[in-house]
ZALUM-938698 format. One record per atom (N, C-alpha, C): x, y, z; atom name; chain; residue in one letter. Coordinates in pm, 1 decimal, always signed. Atoms other than C-alpha are relative to their C-alpha. Layout:
c1: X	c2: Y	c3: Z	atom: CA	mol: A	type: A
...
//
This chain:
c1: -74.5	c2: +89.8	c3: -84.1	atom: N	mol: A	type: X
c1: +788.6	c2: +380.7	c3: +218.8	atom: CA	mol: A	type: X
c1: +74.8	c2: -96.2	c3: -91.6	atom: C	mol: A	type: X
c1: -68.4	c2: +65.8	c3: +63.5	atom: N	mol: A	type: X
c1: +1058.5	c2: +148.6	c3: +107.9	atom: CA	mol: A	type: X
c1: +29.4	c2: -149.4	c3: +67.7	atom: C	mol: A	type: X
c1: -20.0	c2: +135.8	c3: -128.1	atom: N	mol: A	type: X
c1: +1099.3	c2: -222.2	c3: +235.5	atom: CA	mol: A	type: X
c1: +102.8	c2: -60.2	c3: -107.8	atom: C	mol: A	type: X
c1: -66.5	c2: +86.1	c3: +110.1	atom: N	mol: A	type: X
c1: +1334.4	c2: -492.8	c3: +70.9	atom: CA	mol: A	type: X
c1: -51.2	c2: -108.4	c3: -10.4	atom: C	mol: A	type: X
c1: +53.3	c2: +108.8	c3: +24.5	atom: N	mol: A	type: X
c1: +1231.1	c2: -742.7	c3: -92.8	atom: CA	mol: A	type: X
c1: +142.9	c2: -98.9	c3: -30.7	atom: C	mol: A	type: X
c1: -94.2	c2: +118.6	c3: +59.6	atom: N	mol: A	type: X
c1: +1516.2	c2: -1057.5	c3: -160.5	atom: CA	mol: A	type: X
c1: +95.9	c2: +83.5	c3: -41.8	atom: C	mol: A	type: X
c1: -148.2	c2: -83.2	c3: +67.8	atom: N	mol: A	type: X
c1: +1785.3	c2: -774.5	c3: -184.0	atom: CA	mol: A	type: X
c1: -17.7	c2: +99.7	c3: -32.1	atom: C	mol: A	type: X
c1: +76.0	c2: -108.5	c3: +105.7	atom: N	mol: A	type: X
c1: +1585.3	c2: -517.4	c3: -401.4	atom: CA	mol: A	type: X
c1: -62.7	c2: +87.4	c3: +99.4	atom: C	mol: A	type: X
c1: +97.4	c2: -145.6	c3: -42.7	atom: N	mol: A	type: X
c1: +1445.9	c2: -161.4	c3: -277.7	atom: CA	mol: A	type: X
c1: -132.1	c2: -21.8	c3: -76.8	atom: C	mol: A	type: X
c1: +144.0	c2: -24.6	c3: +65.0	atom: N	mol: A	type: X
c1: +1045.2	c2: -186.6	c3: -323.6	atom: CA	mol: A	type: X
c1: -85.5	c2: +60.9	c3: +64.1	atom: C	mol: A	type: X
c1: +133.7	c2: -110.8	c3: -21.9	atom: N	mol: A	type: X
c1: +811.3	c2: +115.7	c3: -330.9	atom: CA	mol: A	type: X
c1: -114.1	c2: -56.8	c3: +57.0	atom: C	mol: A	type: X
c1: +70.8	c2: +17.9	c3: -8.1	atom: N	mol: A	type: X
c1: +567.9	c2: +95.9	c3: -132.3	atom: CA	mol: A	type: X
c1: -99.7	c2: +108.6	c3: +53.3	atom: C	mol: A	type: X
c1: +44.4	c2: -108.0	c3: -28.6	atom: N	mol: A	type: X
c1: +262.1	c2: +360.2	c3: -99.4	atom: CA	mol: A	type: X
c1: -123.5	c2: -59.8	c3: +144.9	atom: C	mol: A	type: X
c1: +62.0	c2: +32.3	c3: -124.7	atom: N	mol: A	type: X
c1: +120.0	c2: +399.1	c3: +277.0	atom: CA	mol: A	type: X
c1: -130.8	c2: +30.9	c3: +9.0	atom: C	mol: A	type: X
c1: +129.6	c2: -96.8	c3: -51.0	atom: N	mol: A	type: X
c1: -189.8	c2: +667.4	c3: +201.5	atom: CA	mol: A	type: X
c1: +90.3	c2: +66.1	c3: +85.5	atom: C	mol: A	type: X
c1: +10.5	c2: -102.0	c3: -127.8	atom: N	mol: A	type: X
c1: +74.4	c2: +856.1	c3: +376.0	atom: CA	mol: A	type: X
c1: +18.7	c2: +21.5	c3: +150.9	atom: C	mol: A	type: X
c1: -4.1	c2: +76.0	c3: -128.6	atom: N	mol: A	type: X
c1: +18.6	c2: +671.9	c3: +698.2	atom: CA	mol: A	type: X
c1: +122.6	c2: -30.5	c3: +72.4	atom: C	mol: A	type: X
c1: -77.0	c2: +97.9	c3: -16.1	atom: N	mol: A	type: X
c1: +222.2	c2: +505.6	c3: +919.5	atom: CA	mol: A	type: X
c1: -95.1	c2: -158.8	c3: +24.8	atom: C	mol: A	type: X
c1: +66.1	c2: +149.1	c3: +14.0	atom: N	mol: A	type: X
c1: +123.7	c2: +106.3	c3: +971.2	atom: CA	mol: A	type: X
c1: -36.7	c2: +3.5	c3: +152.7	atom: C	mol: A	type: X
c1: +31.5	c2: +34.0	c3: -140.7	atom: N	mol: A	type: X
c1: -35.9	c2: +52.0	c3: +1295.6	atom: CA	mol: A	type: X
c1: -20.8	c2: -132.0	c3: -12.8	atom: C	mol: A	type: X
c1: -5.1	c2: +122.2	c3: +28.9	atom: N	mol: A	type: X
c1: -23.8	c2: -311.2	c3: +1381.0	atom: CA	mol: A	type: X
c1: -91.3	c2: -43.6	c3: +83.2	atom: C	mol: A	type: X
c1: +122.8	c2: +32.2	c3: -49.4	atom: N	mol: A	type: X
c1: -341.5	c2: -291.7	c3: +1580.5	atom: CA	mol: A	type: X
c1: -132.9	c2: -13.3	c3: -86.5	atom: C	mol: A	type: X
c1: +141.0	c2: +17.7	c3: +61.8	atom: N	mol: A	type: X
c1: -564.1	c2: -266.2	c3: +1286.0	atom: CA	mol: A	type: X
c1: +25.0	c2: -111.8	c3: -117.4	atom: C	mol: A	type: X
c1: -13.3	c2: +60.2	c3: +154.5	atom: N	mol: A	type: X
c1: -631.7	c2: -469.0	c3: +945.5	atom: CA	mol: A	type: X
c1: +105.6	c2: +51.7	c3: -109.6	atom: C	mol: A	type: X
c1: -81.4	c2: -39.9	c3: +118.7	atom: N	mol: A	type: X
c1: -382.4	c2: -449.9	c3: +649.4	atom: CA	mol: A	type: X
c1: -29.3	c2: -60.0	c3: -82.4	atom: C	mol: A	type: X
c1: +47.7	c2: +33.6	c3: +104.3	atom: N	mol: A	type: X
c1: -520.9	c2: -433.3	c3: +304.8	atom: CA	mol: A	type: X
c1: +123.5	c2: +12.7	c3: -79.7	atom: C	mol: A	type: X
c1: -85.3	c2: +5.9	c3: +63.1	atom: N	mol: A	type: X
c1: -236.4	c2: -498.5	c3: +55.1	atom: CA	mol: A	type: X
c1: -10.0	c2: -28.5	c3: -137.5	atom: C	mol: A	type: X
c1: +43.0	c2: -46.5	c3: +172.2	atom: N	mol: A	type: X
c1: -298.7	c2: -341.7	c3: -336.7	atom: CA	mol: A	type: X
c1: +108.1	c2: -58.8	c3: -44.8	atom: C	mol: A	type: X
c1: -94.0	c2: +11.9	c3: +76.5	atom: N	mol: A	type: X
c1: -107.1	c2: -558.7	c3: -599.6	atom: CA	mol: A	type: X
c1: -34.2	c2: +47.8	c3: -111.3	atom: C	mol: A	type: X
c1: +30.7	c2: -75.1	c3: +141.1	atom: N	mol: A	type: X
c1: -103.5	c2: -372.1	c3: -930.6	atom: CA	mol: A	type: X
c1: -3.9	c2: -123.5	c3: -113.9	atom: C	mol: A	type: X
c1: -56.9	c2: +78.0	c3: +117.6	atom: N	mol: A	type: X
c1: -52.3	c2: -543.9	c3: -1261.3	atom: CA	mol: A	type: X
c1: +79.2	c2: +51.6	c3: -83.0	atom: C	mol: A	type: X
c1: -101.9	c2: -34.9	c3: +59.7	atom: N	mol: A	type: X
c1: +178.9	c2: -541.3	c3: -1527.6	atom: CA	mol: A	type: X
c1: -8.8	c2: +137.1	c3: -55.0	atom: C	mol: A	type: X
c1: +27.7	c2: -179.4	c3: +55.7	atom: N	mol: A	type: X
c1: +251.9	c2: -136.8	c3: -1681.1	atom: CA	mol: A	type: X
c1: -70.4	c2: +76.4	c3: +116.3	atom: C	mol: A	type: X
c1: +86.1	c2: -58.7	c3: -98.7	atom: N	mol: A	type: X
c1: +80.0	c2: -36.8	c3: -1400.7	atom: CA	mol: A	type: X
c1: +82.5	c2: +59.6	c3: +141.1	atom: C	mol: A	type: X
c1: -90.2	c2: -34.6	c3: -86.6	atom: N	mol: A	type: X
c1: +147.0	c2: +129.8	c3: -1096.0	atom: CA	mol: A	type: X
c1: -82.0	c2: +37.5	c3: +146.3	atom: C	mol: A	type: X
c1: +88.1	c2: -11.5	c3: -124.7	atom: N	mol: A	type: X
c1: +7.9	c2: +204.5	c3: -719.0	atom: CA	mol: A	type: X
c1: -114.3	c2: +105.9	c3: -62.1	atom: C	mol: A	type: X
c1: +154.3	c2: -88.5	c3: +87.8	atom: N	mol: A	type: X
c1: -226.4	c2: +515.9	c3: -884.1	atom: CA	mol: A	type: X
c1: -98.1	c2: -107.6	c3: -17.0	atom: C	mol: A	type: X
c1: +110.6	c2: +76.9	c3: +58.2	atom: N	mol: A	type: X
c1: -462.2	c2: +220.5	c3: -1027.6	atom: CA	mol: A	type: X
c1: -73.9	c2: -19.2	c3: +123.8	atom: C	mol: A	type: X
c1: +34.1	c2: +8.0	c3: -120.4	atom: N	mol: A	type: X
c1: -529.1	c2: +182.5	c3: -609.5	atom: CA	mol: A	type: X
c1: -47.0	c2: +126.6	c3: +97.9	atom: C	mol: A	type: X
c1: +52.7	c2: -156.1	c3: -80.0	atom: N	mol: A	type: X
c1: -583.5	c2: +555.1	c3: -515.2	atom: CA	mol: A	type: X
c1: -123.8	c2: -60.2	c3: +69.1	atom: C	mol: A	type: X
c1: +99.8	c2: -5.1	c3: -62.1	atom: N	mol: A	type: X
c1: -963.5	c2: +561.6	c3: -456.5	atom: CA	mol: A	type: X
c1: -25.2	c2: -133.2	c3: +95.5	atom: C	mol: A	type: X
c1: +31.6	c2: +137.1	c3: -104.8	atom: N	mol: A	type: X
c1: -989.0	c2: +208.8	c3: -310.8	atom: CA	mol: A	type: X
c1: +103.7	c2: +2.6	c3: +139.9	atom: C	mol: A	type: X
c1: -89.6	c2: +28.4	c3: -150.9	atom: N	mol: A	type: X
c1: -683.9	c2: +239.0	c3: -56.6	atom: CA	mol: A	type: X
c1: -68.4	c2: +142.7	c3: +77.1	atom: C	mol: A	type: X
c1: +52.3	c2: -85.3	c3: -41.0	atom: N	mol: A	type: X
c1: -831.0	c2: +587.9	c3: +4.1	atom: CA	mol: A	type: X
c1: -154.6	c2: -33.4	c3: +115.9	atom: C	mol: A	type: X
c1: +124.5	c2: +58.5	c3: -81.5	atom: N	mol: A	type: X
c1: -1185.0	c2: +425.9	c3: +101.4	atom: CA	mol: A	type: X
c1: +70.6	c2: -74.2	c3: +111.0	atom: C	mol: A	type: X
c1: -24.3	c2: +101.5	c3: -151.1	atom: N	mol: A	type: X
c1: -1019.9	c2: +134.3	c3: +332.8	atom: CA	mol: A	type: X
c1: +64.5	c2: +71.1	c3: +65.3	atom: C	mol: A	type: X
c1: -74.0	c2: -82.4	c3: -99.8	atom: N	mol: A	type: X
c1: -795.8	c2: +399.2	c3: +482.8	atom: CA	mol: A	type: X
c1: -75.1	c2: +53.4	c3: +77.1	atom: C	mol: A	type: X
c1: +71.6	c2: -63.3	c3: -87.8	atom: N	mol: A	type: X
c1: -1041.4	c2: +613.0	c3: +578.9	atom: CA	mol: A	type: X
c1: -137.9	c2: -93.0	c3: +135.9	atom: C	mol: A	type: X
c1: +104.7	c2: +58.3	c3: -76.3	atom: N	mol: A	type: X
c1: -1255.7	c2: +324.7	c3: +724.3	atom: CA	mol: A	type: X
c1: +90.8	c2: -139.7	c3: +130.1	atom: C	mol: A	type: X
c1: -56.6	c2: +95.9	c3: -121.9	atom: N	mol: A	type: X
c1: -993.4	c2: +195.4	c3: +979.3	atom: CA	mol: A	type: X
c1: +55.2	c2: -87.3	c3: -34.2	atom: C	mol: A	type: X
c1: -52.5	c2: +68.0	c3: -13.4	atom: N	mol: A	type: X
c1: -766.7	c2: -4.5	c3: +789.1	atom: CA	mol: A	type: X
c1: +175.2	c2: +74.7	c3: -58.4	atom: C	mol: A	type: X
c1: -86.8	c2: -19.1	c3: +26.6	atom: N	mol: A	type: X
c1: -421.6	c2: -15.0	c3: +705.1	atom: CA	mol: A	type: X
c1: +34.8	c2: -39.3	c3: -160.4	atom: C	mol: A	type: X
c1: -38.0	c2: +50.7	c3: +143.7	atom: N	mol: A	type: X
c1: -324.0	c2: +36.9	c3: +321.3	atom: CA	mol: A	type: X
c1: +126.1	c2: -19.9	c3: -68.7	atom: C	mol: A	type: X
c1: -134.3	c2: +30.4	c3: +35.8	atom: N	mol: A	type: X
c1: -24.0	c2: -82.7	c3: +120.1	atom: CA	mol: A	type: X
c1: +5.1	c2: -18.1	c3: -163.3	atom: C	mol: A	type: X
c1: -14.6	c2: +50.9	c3: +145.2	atom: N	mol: A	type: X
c1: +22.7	c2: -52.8	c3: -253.6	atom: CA	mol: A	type: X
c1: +117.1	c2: +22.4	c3: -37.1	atom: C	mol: A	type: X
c1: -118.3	c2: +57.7	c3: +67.2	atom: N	mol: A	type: X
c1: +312.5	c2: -225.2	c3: -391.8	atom: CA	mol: A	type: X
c1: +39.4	c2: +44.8	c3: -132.7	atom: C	mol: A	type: X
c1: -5.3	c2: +32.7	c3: +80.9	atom: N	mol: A	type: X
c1: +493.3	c2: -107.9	c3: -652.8	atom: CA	mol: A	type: X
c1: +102.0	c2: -74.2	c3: -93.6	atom: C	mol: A	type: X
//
């Protein structure tokens, strides 16, 4: 998924998903060199347990 930020195109990974705005949204910030991958298994877990995931990259 792609949103804008202040002008700018920024990646953002769903799990895939779309966002339902009935549940929780957990929102992965990476750090520097880094990239949404460092969030796999963890957005994977909250996904599968009913929330909504979002890693920024």
């Amino acid at each position: 998924m792609r949103i804008e930020v202040h002008g700018q195109p920024v990646y953002c990974y769903t799990n895939s998903r779309d966002i339902d705005a009935s549940k929780p949204s957990i929102v992965f910030i990476h750090g520097s060199g880094m990239d949404h991958i460092v969030w796999t298994l963890a957005a994977r877990h909250f996904a599968r347990h009913g929330n909504n995931v979002i890693s920024v990259d």
